[in-house]
C-alpha positions as CSV (number, residue, x, y, z in Angstrom):
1,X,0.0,0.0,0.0
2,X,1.1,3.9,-0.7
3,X,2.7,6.1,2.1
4,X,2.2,9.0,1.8
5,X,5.0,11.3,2.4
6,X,5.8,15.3,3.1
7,X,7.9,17.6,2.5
8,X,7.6,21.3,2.4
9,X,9.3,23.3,-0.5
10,X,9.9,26.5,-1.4
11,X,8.3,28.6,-4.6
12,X,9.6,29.1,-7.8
13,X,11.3,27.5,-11.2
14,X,9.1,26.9,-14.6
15,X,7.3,23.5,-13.5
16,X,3.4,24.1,-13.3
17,X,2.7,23.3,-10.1
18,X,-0.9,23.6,-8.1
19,X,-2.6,23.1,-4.9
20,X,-3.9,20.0,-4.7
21,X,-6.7,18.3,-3.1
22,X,-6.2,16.9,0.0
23,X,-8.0,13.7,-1.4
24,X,-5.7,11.2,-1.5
25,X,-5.5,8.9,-4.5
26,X,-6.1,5.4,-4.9
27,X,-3.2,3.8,-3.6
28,X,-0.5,2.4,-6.1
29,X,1.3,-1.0,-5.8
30,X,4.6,-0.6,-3.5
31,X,7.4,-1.1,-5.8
32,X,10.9,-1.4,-4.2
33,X,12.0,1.6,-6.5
34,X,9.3,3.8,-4.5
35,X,9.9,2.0,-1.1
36,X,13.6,3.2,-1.6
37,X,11.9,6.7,-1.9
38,X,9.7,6.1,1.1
39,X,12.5,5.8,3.0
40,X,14.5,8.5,2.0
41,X,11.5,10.6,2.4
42,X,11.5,9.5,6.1
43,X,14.8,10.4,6.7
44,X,14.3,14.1,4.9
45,X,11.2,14.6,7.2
46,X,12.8,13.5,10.4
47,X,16.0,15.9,9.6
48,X,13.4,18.6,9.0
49,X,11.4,18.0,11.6
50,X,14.9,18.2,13.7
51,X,15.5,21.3,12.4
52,X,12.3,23.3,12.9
53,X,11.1,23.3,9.8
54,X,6.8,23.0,9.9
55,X,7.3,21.7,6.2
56,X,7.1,18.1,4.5
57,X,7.3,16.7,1.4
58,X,5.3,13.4,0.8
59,X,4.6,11.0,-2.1
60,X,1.1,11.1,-3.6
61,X,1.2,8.1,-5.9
62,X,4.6,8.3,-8.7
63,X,4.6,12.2,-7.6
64,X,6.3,14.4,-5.0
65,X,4.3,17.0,-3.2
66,X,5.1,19.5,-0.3
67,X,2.7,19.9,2.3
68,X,3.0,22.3,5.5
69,X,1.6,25.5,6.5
70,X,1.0,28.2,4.1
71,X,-0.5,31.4,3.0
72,X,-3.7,31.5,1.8
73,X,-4.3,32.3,-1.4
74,X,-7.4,34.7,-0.3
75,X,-5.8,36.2,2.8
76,X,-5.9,35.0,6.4
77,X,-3.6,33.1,8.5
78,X,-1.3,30.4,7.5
79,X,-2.8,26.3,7.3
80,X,-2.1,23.3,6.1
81,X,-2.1,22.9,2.4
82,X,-0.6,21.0,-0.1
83,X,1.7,21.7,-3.0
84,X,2.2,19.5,-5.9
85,X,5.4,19.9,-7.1
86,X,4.9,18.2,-10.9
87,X,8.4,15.8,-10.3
88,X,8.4,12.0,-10.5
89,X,8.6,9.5,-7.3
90,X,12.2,9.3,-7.8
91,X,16.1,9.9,-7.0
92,X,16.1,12.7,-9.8
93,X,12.7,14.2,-8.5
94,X,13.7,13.7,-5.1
95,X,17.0,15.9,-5.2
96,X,15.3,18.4,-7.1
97,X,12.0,18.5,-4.8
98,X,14.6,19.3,-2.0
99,X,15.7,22.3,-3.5
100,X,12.3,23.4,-4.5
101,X,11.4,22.8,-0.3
102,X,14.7,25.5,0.3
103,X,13.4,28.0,-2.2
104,X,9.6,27.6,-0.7
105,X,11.1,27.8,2.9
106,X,13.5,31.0,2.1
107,X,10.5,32.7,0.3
108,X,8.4,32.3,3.4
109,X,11.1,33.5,5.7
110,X,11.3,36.4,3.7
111,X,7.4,37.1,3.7
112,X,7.7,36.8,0.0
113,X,5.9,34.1,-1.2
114,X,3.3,33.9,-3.6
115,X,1.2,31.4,-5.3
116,X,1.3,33.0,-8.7
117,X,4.8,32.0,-8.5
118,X,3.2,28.4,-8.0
119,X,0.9,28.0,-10.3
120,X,-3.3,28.6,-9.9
121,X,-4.4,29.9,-6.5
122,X,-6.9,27.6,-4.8
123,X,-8.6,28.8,-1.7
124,X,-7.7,27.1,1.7
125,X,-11.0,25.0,1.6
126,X,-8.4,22.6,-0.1
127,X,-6.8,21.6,2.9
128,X,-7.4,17.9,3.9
129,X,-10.8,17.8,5.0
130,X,-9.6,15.4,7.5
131,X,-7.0,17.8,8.9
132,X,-9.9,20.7,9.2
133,X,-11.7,18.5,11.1
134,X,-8.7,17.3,13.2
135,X,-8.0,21.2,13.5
136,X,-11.8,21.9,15.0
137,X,-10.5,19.5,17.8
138,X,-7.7,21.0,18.5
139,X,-9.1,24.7,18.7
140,X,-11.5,22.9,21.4
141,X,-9.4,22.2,23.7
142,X,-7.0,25.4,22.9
143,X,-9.4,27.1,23.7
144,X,-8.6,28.6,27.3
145,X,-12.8,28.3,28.7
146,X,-12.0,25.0,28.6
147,X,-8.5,24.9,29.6
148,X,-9.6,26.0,33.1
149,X,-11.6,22.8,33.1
150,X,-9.7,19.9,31.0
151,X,-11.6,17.3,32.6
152,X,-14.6,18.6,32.1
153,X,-14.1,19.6,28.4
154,X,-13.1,15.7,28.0
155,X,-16.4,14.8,28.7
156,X,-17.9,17.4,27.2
157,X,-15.8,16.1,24.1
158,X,-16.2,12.8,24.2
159,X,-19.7,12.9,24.9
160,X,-21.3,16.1,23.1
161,X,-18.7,16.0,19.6
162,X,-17.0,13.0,19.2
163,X,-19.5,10.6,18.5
164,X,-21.4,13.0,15.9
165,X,-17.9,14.1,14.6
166,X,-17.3,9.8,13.8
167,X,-19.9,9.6,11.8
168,X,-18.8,12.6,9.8
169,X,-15.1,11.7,9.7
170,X,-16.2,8.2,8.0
171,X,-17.7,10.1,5.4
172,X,-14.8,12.1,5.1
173,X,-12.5,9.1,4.9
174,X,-14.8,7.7,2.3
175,X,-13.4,10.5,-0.1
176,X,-16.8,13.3,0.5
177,X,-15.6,16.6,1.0
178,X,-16.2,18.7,4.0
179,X,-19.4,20.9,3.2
180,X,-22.4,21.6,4.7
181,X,-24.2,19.3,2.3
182,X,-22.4,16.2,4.4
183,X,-23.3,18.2,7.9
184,X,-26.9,18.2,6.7
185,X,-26.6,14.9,6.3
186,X,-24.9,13.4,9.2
187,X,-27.7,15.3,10.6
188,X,-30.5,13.9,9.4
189,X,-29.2,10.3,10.2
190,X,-30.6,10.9,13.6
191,X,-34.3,10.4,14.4
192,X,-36.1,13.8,14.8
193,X,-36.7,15.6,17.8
194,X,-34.5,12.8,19.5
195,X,-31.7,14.3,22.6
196,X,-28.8,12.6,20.0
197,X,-30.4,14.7,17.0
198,X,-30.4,17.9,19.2
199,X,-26.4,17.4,20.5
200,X,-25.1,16.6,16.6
201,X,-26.9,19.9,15.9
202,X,-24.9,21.7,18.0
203,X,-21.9,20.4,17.4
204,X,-22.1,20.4,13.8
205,X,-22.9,23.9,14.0
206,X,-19.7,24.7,16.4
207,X,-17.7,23.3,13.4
208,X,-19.4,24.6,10.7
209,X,-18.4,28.4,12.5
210,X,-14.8,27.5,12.8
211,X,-14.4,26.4,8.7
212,X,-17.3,29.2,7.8
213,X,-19.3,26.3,6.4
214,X,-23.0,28.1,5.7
215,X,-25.4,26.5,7.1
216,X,-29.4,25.8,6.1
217,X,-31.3,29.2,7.5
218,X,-33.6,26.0,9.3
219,X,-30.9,24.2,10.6
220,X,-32.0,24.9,14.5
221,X,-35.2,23.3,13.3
222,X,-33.7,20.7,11.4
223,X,-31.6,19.7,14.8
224,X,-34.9,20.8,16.7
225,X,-34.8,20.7,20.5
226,X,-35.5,17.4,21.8
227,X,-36.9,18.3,25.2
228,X,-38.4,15.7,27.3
229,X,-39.7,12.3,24.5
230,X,-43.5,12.0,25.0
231,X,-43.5,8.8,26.8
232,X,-40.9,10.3,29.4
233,X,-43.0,13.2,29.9
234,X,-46.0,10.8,30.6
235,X,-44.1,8.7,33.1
236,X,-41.8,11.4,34.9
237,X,-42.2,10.3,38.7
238,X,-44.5,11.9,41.3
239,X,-43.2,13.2,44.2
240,X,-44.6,10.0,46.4
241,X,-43.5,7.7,43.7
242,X,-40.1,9.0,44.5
243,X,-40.4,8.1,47.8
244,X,-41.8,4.9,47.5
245,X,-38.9,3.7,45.4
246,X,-36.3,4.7,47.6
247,X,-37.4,1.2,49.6
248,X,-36.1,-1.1,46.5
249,X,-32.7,0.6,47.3
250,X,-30.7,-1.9,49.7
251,X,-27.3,-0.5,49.8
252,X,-27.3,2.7,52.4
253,X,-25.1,4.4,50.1
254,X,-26.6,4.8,47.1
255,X,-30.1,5.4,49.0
256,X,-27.9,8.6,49.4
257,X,-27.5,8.8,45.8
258,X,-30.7,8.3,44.8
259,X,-32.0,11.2,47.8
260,X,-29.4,13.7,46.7
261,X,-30.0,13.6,43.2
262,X,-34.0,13.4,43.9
263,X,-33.9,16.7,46.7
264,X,-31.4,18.8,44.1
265,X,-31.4,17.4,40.6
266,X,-28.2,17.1,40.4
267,X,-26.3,14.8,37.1
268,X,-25.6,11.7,37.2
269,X,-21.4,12.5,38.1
270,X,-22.4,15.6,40.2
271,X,-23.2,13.5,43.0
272,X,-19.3,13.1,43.5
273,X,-18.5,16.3,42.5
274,X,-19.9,18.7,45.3
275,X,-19.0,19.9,48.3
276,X,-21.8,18.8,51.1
277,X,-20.7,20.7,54.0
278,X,-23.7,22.8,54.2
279,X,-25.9,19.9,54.6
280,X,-24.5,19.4,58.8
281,X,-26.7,20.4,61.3
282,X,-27.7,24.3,61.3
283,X,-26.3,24.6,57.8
284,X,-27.7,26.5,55.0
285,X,-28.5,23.5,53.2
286,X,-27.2,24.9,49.7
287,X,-24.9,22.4,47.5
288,X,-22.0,23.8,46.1
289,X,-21.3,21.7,42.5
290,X,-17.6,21.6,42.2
291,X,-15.9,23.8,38.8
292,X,-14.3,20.1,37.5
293,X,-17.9,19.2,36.4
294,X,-19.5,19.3,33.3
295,X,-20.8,22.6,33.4
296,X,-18.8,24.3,36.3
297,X,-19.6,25.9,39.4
298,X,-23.1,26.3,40.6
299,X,-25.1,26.4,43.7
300,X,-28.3,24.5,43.9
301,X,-30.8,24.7,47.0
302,X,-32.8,22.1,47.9
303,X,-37.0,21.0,46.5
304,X,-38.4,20.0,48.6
305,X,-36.3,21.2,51.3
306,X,-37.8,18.8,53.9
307,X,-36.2,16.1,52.2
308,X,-33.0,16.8,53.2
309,X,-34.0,15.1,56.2
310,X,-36.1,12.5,55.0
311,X,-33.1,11.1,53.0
312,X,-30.9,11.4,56.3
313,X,-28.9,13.6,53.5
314,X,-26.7,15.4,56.7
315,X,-25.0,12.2,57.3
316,X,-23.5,13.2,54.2
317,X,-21.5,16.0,56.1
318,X,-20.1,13.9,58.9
319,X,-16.7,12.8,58.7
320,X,-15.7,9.5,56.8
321,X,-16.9,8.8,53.2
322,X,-20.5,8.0,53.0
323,X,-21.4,7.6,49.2
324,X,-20.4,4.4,47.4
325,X,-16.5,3.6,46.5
326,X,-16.4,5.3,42.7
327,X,-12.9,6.5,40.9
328,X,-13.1,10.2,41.0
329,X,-9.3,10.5,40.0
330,X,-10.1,12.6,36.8
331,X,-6.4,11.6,35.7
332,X,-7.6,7.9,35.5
333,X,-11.4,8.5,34.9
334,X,-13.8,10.6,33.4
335,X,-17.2,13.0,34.8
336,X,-18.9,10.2,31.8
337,X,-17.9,7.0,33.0
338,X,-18.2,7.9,37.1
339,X,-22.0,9.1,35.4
340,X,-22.1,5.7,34.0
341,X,-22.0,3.9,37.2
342,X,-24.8,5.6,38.7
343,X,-26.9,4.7,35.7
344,X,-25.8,1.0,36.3
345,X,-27.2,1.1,39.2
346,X,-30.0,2.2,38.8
347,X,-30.6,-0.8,36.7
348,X,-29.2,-3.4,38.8
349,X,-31.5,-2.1,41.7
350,X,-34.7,-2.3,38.5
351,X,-35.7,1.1,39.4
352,X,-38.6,2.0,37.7
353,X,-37.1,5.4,36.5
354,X,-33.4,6.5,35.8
355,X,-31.3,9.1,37.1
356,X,-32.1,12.0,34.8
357,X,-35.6,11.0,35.7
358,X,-35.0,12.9,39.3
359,X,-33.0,15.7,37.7
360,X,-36.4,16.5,35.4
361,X,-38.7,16.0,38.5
362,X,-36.8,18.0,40.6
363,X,-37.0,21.0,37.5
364,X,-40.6,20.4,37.2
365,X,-41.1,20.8,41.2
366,X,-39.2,24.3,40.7
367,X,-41.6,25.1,38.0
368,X,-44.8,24.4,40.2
369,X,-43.7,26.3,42.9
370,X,-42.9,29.1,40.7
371,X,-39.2,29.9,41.0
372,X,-38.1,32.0,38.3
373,X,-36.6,30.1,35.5
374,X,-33.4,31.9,35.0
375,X,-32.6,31.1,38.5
376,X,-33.6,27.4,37.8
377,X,-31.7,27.2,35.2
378,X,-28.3,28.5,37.0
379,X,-28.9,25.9,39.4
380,X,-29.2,23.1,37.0
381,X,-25.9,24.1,35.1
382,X,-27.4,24.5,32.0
383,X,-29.0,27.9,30.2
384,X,-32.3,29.7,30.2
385,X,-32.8,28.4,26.8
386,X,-32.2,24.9,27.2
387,X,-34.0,24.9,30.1
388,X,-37.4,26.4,28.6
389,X,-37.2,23.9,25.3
390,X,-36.6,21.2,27.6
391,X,-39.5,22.0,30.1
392,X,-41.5,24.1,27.8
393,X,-45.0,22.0,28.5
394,X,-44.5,22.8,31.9
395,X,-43.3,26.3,31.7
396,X,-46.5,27.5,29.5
397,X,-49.0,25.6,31.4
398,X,-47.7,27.8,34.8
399,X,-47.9,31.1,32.8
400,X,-51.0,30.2,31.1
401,X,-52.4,29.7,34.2
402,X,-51.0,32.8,35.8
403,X,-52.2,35.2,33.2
404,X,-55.9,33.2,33.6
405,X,-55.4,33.9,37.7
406,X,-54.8,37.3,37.1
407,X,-57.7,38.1,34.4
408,X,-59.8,36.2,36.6
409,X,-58.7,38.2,39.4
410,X,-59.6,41.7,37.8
411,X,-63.5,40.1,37.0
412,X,-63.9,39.8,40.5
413,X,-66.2,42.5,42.2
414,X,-64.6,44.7,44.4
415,X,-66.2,44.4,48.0
């Protein structure tokens, strides 16, 4: 099979050379003639990589190519592109392609390089569409938000991108190029109005801003908010319910799960992320979620508060570790997996409701009692907006009825 090759060169000389796509070709036999180049081509990419130099000259099929960081042809910073160099895959093309990498190299030095010198300007869409892609990542976690939490942004990675991002990349891989036709696409693979549909929106979007892919003026509706699914709006648990399941629960410590997450809606993995001082006796009662979670820092107060006690929650506050045994060693775990186990639970215990199950009751209680929904919303972690798609029903059946309450009020007769 092929290997492909770099090595970065500077401009000039009468050879018609281009840009080329990053599409790589169907790969050529491996004859010993271009494994002898292959080799050589290591060697002159390890001395330049020893040197400093960003650039690389590769083999694309019987041709030589440079590849590194360069202008763009339109203006804008430098990327990755590619550089065919019009010289066969062997020891006379090599030599030569090494001097053609010192010309490129000087003319960049000397911010004198140009692609009319080159041959036809191509814009930098023709970077490998793999390498955007693998460049979206890396501006993720470069970007310094998320630096102040890097286990947090893991999750948030691994959970909320990759998986959307896979299915995209084995498009990509299959030779389709990286434009918003292909987003649209990955997109639509996902059932409608479904959580995953929502989450591949968003990140598809995210990525779409960083290449300045445009995107369908209907694409929020397209990815549509996915809310709470009909038959999990229909069974979310009552109040007494809650209660009443606690008994199936054997294990003390995860009675303490299941109570904490029930009185303050916290995730899955927040459970082991907060600091339950506050719960001792003659504290305020208010949880503090820790900044190495998902969403960061955030105070939640308890509904309904009397359940702080009915879940023996203060015990939680006393010395020695109550809650179950789980890794929270972010440098051998992550927030998704220590989540995971809770879910497992859950299962094993054949609750008739999972986790995320509490966290919507426990938003729904807030709604009924009428706390104001930005405030909600902080203490869940999440934002206004998500918050109202997700418990719209609820949200417009409370100010329905207040707007009825107070037109009703202003019929009333005065005494």
């Amino acid at each position: 099979m092929a290997q492909s090759v770099t090595l970065l060169v500077p401009s000039g000389g009468s050879r018609q050379r281009s840009i080329t796509s990053a599409r790589p070709p169907a790969p050529a036999a491996l004859t010993p003639a271009l494994a002898a180049i292959d080799a050589e081509l290591s060697q002159e990419n390890a001395r330049l990589a020893a040197s400093g130099l960003a650039l690389r000259l590769e083999r694309r099929g019987g041709r030589l190519a440079l590849r590194g960081p360069l202008p763009c042809p339109r203006g804008g910073p430098q990327r990755v592109q590619r550089l065919s160099l019009g010289l066969e895959a062997n020891p006379t093309g090599l030599s030569q392609a090494r001097r053609e990498l010192k010309r490129v190299h000087q003319a960049l030095r000397q911010q004198r390089f140009d692609w009319a010198d080159w041959g036809r300007p191509v814009d930098c869409a023709s970077a490998s569409a793999l390498e955007r892609l693998e460049a979206f990542e890396q501006a993720f976690f470069s970007d310094p938000r998320r630096r102040r939490n890097p286990a947090g942004s893991r999750t948030t990675w691994s959970a909320a991108y990759q998986p959307y991002l896979r299915r995209l990349r084995a498009r990509l891989e299959q030779g389709e190029p990286l434009e918003s036709q292909q987003l649209l696409e990955v997109l639509e693979g996902y059932p409608p109005a479904s959580r995953s549909r929502q989450q591949c929106g968003t990140a598809l979007a995210a990525l779409a801003r960083q290449l300045e892919l445009a995107l369908p003026d209907d694409w929020r509706e397209r990815a549509g908010g996915y809310g709470l699914h009909l038959a999990q709006y229909r069974r979310l648990p009552s109040d007494a319910q809650l209660l009443e399941w606690l008994e199936r629960i054997p294990n003390p410590r995860w009675r303490l799960v299941y109570g904490l997450m029930a009185t303050y809606g916290l995730r899955n993995h927040e459970v082991f992320f907060a600091d339950l001082s506050s719960l001792a006796p003659g504290g305020d009662r208010v949880i503090r979620v820790l900044p190495t979670t998902k969403t960061g820092e955030h105070q939640v107060w308890p509904f309904q508060p009397d359940w702080v006690d009915r879940f023996d929650l203060a015990l939680l506050a006393g010395a020695g570790q109550r809650l179950p045994e789980v890794c929270t060693d972010l440098r051998r775990t992550t927030l998704q997996q220590v989540g995971r186990r809770v879910a497992e639970q859950f299962r094993r215990y054949q609750l008739p409701c999972t986790p995320y199950d509490l966290r919507h009751a426990w938003a729904v209680r807030t709604i009924h009692i009428g706390l104001p929904d930005t405030v909600a919303a902080r203490m869940m972690g999440h934002s206004v907006a998500i918050h109202t798609r997700t418990y719209h029903h609820w949200i417009t059946r409370r100010d329905q009825q207040q707007a009825v309450d107070a037109a009703l009020a202003r019929l009333r007769p005065t005494p």
